[in-house]
N, C-alpha and C positions, 0 to 999 in steps of 0.2 A: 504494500500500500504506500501509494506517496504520501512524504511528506508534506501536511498541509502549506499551499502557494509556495512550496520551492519552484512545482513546476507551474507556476501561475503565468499570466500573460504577461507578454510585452509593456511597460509604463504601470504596470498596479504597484499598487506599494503595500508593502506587507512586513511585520515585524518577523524576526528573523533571526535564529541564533548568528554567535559568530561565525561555525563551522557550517553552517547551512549558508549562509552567505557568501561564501569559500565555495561550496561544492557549487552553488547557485553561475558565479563567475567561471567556474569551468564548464561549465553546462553550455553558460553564452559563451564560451571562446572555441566551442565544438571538441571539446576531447570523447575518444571512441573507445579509451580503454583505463581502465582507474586498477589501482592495487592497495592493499595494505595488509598492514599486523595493527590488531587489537591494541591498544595503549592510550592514556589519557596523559593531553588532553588533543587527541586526535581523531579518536574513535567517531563521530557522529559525521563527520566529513564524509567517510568511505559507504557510513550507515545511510545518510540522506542521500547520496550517489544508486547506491542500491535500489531505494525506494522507486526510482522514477528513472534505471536503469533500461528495461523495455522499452516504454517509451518513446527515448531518446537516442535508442539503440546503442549503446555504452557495456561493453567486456566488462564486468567489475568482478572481483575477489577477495575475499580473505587469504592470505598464503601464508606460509607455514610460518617465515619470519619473514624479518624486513631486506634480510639478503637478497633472497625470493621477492620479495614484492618488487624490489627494484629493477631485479633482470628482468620481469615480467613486462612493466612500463617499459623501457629500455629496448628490448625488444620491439615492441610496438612504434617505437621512435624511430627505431633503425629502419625499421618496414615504411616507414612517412605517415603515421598516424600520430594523432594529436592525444599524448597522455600524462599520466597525473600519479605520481606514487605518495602515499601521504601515513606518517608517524609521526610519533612522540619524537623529544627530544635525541634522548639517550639511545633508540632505536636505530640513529641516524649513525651511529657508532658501525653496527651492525651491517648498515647498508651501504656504508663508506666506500669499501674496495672496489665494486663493480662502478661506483663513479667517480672511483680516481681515476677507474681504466676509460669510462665514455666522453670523461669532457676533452680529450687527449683525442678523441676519435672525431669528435663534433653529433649533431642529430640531425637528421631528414624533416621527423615532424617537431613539433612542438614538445617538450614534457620539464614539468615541473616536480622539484621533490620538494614537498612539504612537509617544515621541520615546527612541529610544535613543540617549542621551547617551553618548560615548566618554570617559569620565574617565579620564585617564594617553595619552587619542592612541596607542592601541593599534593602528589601522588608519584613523585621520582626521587631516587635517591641519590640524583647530583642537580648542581643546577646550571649545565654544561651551555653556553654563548656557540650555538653554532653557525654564528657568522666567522667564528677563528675558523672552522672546519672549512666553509665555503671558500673562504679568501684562499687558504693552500689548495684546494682542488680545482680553481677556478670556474666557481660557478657563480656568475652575477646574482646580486641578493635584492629581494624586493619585501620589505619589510613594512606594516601597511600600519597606519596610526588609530584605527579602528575595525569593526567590525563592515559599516559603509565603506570605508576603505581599502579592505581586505578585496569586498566584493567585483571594488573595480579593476582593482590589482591584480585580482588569479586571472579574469579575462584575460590583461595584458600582458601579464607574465607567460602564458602559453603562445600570444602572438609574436613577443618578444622572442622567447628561444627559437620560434621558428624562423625568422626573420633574419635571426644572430647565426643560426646555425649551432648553438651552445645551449644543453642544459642551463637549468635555473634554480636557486633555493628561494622557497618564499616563507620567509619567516613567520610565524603566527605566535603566540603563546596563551598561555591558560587564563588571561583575561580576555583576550578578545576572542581565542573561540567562544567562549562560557559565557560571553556577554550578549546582549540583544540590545539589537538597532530596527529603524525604521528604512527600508531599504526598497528604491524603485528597480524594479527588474527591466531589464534592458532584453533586448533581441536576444533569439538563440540560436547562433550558426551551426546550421545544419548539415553535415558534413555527411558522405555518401564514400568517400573513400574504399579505396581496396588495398587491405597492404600489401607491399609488393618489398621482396628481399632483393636488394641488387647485390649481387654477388662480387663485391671486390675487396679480394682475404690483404691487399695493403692495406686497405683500411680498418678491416675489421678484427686483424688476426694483429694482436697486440702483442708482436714480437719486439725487442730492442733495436732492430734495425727499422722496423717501422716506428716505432714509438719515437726515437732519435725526431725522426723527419716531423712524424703528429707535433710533437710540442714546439717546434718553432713554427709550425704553423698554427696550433693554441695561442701562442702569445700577439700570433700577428692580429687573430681574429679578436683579441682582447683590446688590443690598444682601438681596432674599430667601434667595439662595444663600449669601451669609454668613451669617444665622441659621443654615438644614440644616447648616451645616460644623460646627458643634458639637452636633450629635446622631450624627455619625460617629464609630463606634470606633478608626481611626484616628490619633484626637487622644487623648491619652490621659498625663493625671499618675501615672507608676509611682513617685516617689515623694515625698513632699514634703521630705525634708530635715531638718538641723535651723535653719534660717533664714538662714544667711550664704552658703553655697554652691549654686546650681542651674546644669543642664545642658541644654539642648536640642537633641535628636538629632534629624536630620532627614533622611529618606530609608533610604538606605544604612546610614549613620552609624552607623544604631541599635544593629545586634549588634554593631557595631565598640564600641561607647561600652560597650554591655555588658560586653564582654574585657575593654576597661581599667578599670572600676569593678572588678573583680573580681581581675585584676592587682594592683589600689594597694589592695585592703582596703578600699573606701570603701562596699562595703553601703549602707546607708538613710541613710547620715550626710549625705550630697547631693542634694538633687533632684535629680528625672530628670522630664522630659515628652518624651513623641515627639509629633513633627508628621509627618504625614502627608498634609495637606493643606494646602502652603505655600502658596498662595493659592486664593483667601483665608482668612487664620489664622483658626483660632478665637481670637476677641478675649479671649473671658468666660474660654477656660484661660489665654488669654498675660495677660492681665492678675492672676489669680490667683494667677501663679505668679510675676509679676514682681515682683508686692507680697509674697510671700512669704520671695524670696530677696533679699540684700544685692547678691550681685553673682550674675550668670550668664554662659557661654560660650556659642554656638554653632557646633554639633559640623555643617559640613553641606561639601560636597564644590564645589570651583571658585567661583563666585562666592559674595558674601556678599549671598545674596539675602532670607533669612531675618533675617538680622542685622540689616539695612538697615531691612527693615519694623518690627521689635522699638523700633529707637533711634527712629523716628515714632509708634508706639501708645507708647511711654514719655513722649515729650516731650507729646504730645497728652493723655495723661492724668494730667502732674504727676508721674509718678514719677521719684523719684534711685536707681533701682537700675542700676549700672556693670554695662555690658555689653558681653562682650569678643566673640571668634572669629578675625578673619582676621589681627587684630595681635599674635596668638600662634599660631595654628595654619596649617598650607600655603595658601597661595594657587592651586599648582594638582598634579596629580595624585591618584591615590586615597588616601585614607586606610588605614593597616591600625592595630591594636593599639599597634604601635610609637609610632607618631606622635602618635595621639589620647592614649596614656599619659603621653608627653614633656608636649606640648600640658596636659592636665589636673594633672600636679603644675606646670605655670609659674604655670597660673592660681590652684592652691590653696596656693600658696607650698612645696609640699613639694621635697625631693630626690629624683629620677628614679630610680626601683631599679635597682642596679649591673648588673643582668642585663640591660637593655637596652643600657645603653652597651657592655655585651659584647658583644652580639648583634650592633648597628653595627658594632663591630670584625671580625666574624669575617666579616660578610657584607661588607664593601669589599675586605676579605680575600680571600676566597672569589672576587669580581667579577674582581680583578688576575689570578687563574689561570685564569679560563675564558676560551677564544678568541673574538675577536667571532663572531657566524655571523648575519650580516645576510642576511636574504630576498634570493634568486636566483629564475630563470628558471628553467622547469625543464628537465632534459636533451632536446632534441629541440623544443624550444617555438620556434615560426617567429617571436615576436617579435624574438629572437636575433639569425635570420637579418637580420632588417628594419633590424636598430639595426647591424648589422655592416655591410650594403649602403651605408647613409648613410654611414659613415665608409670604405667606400670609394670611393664614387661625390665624396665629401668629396677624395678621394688623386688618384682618377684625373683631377680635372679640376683640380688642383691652386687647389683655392677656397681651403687655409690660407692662401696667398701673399695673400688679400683678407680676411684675417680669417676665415676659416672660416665653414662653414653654421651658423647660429643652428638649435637644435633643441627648438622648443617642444613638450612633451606634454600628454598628459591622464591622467586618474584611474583607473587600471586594473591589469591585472597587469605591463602596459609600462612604468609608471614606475619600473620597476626597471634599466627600460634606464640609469635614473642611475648604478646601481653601476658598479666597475671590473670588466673593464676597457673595457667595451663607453662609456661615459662621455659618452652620446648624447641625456642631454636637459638641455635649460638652464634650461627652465621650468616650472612646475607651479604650475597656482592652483587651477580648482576643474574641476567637469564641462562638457565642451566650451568648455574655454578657448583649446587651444590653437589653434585659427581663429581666433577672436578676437585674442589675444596676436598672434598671426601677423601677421593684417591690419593691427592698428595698425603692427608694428616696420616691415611693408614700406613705410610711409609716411615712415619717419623713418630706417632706414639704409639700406648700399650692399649688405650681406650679402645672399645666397641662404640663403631659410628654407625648411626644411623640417618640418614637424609632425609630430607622430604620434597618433593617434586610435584607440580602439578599435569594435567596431563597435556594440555595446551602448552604448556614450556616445556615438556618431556616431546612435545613433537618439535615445537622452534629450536631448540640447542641442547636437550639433551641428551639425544641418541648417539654424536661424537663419544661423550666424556663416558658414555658404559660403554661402550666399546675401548674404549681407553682402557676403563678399569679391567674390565675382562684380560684384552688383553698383555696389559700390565702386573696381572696376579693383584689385584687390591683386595683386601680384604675388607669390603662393607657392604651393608645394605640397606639398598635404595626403596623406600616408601612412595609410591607416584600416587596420589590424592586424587582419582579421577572422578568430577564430579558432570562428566560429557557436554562441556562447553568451555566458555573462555567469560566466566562467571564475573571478575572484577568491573571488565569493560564494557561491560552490557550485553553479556551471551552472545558471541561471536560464533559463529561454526570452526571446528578446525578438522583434521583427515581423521580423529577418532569417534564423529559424529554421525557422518554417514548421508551430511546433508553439504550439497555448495551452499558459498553464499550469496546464491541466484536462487536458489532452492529445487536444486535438483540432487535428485539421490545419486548418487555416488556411493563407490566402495568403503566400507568402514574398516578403519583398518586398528586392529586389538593392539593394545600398547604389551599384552604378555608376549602375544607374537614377535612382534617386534625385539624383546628382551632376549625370548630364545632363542631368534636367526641373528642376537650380536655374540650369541655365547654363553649368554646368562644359565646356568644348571639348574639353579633352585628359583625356581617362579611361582607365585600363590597367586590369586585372586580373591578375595572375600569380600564380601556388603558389609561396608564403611560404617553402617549404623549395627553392624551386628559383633557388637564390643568382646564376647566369648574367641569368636573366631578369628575375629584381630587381633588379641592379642595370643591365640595359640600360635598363630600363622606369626608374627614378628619375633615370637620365643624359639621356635623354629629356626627361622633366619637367622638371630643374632647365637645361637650355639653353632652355626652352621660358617667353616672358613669360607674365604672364598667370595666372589660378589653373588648376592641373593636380590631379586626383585617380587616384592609383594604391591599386588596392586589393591588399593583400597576403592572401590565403587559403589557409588551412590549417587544418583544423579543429582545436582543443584539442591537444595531444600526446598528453593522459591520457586524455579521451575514446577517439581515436584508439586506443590503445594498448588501451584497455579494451573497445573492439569488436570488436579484433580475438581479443584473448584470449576473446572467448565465442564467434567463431566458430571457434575452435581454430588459428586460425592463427598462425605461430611471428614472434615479432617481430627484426627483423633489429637483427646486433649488427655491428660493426664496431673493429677491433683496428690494432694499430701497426706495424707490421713493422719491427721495430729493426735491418735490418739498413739500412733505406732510412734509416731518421729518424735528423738530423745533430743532434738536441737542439738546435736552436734557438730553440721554445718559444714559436712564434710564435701555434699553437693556442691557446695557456691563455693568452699575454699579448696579445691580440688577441681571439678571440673567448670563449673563456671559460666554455666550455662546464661544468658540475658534473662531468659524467661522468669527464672528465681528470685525472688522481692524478699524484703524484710517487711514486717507490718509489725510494729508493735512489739518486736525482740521475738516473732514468729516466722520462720520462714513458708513462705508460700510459693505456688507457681501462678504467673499473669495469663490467663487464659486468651490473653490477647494477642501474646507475645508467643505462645508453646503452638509451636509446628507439629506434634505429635511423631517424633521419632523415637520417641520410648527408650531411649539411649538410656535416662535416669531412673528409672525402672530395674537397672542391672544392679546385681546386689556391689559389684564393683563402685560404685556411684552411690549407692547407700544401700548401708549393710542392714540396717534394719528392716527395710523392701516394706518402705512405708509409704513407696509413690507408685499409685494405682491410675490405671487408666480409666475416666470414669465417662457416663453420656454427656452429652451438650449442656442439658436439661439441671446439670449439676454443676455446672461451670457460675 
């Protein structure tokens, strides 16, 4: 089903997330074929694309990572069609290699890689500036100062690379996807294309003797791309000033810069230029404007990527105008009004208006009386179950007396197995680390490791690292949590679901299978919520040398829970019987369920909140077997 008026007409105006605004602009610049991996804050891009793919006659996918997503578009580029590969940040990590190798190659059609930067680490665990990344690979950066912004920009960014002949990064981050604008939809080029592969292995066969030749012809095609960058509107001096003070806004920044020019009264009295295309700058406005102002700021988010190029076109062209940014204003998280206001009276010498320093007061204020409420599992979710198993299976075979099971994870809705009180992962670096992580530690201490893995990152990266361990003789075992989707980022399809994400069925492909044709000997499968078998099946494994894979299954809880409510079926609830329960509290400090309340110095369960997986039912969970499953009607 489309998203409502993404695919609206031509001049209507329609509110519009950021990332829908995004897929919107490539929709009107005619792309035929879209890619991605699951990741926020990118996910809704690929999902709105999806919606109103038929349509518009648009290839689109989930692929397995973002390596994959990229040869996928790339491909398509080679061919002359007009495409779009679109991730997270730190994804962009991942899909690096294959666009070191194509910007060196040049593109037939159009295609854009779309990097949603996570500025503030909202749902990433770096908070990585991939305009450093663009600048070494040379991909021109189009970076948009809103969500209206974004919209006009993806159009252009896809007619730009074709026009350039070069790939393109268009910067987005987790404010202006995640934000909504009022946005008029513009024509939709209608593209009929056929891709056609022209076969010439100089170009495409990325040897060093060809490569040699590609990159002076890269650079030449660069220096022409730097002229077009100052015929885009984009770049843009809104206003000059009266000569001693200028700003430069860049990206995001822009309507941020805006609120505080307007905040401090500073009207026309300052320059203001936006950049929009921080590489490569327009030299002819940075220059203009540098020679104009005494001193300037730049206003731009996480690294000082803009600033850095400014102080080299300065020194390079003899200018003495002082120029400030990251040595007055944050070095990392987002900017709002506050900051950029503070930030702009340090640099123009003024006093910061009293109202702000109030504001700081009232909101640190405010922070002290609100309760943490750090991301959980959700009631019924068999991750739960699996991080509770560990720590018993940890109990029953008394491994703390040896230092306890080391418990490496991975990138998913599990890593929350870290909260209390379940407290079951040690480690977390990136996708499909924890095999990795695993296999080295078994070489160097005496512990019993156990991983955990989800099944959607056990098909992106971590089918290498068991084979690794296999191969390598490792001694651990790996837990893959498969709950048959890609649960965090809004239930994504991946190759263990058995659905594309066009919605045709396709092969489903078992992650046990997969275990045993890397090598793996000892494989289980068990239902995730069925806590007996989990933990005989883990006790198993960890007496067991050698790498072992147990797959825990249970599909989503919320899924689950939402199929059944459409076949009208009642979802089971489960209650305390106070006359049994001795308040021990073994439940809630031990497994931890959300559902479990205090009322009164009584523990109960919220019938609002219990998804009915009967997981606390298990005398493991309370020994007294005082939580009964009871009707509706007693809720």
């Amino acid at each position: 089903m489309a998203i409502p008026n993404v695919a609206g007409r031509s001049g209507q105006r329609t509110l519009l997330l950021g990332n829908e605004a995004i897929a919107r602009g490539f929709i009107e610049g005619g792309i035929q074929v879209a890619s991605s991996y699951p990741g926020t804050p990118a996910s809704e891009i690929l999902f709105t694309l999806l919606s109103v793919a038929e349509k518009y006659g648009i290839y689109a996918e989930w692929s397995t990572n973002e390596k994959v997503a990229a040869e996928v578009a790339i491909s398509a580029a080679m061919s002359g069609l007009r495409s779009v590969v679109s991730m997270k940040g730190v994804g962009v990590n991942v899909a690096s290699e294959p666009f070191q190798a194509f910007t060196y190659m040049g593109t037939v059609g159009g295609i854009v890689l779309v990097s949603a930067d996570d500025v503030g680490m909202h749902s990433s665990h770096t908070e990585q500036d991939n305009r450093l990344f663009a600048r070494e690979a040379y991909l021109p950066i189009f970076e948009p100062p809103g969500p209206k912004g974004a919209h006009e920009m993806a159009k252009a960014a896809l007619e730009c690379s074709e026009k350039w002949g070069q790939p393109v990064l268009f910067r987005s981050t987790t404010r202006i996807g995640h934000s909504s604008a009022d946005i008029t939809l513009g024509p939709v080029t209608k593209t009929k294309r056929k891709g056609q592969f022209q076969r010439i292995p100089e170009r495409w066969v990325n040897l060093p003797a060809n490569a040699r030749r590609m990159r002076l012809e890269l650079i030449e095609r660069m220096e022409k791309i730097k002229k077009e960058v100052e015929k885009l509107p984009f770049n843009k001096i809104i206003s000059k000033g009266d000569g001693e003070f200028g700003v430069i806004s860049c990206g995001v920044t822009h309507n941020v810069v805006r609120e505080a020019f307007k905040a401090l009264g500073l009207g026309k009295k300052v320059g203001l230029i936006r950049i929009g295309t921080p590489y490569p700058l327009p030299r002819k406005k940075i220059k203009r404007f540098l020679s104009a102002n005494e001193k300037v700021i730049v206003v731009e988010e996480v690294e000082a990527f803009v600033e850095t190029c400014l102080r080299s076109i300065a020194h390079e062209l003899s200018l003495d105008t002082e120029i400030h940014g990251k040595d007055i204003l944050p070095k990392a998280g987002e900017m709002g009004p506050r900051e950029v206001a503070v930030g702009l009276s340090k640099f123009l010498g003024r006093k910061t208006p009293s109202y702000f320093g109030k504001a700081n007061r009232i909101w640190k204020e405010a922070q002290a009386l609100i309760p943490p409420r750090p991301p959980v599992l959700c009631p019924g979710c068999g991750h739960r179950t699996a991080f509770f198993a560990i720590n018993v299976v940890e109990k029953n075979l008394k491994l703390k007396k040896k230092g306890g099971i080391v418990k490496p994870s991975d990138i998913g809705c599990y890593t929350l197995g870290y909260q209390s009180p379940l407290n079951a992962v040690d480690t977390n670096f990136c996708m499909g680390s924890s095999i990795g992580i695993s296999t080295g530690l078994s070489k160097v201490i005496d512990n019993r490791i156990v991983c955990t893995i989800g099944d959607s990152t056990f098909f992106h990266s971590g089918i290498p690292p068991l084979l690794n361990a296999v191969y390598n003789k490792a001694d651990i075992n790996v837990l893959v949590l498969d709950n048959a989707t890609t649960a965090m980022t809004g239930f994504q399809t991946h190759p263990g679901v058995g659905m594309t994400a066009m919605g045709e069925d396709t092969r489903k492909i078992l992650i046990e299978d997969v275990a045993k044709a890397c090598g793996v000997d000892t494989v289980a499968v068990v239902d995730a919520l069925d806590l007996d078998a989990l933990v005989k099946a883990l006790e198993k494994a960890v007496k067991t040398k050698g790498v072992s894979v147990v797959v825990a299954r249970h599909p989503c809880i919320l899924l689950d829970v939402r199929k059944k409510r459409k076949k009208g079926k009642k979802i089971a609830k489960y209650q305390i019987d106070q006359d049994i329960c001795t308040q021990c509290q073994l439940c809630m400090n031990l497994f931890g369920c959300p559902a479990f309340r205090m009322e009164e110095d009584v523990i109960e369960i919220d019938p609002a909140l219990c998804n009915g997986c009967g997981v606390c039912a298990n005398e493991m969970v309370c020994p007294q077997l005082a939580i009964k499953e009871v009707d509706w009607d007693e809720c």
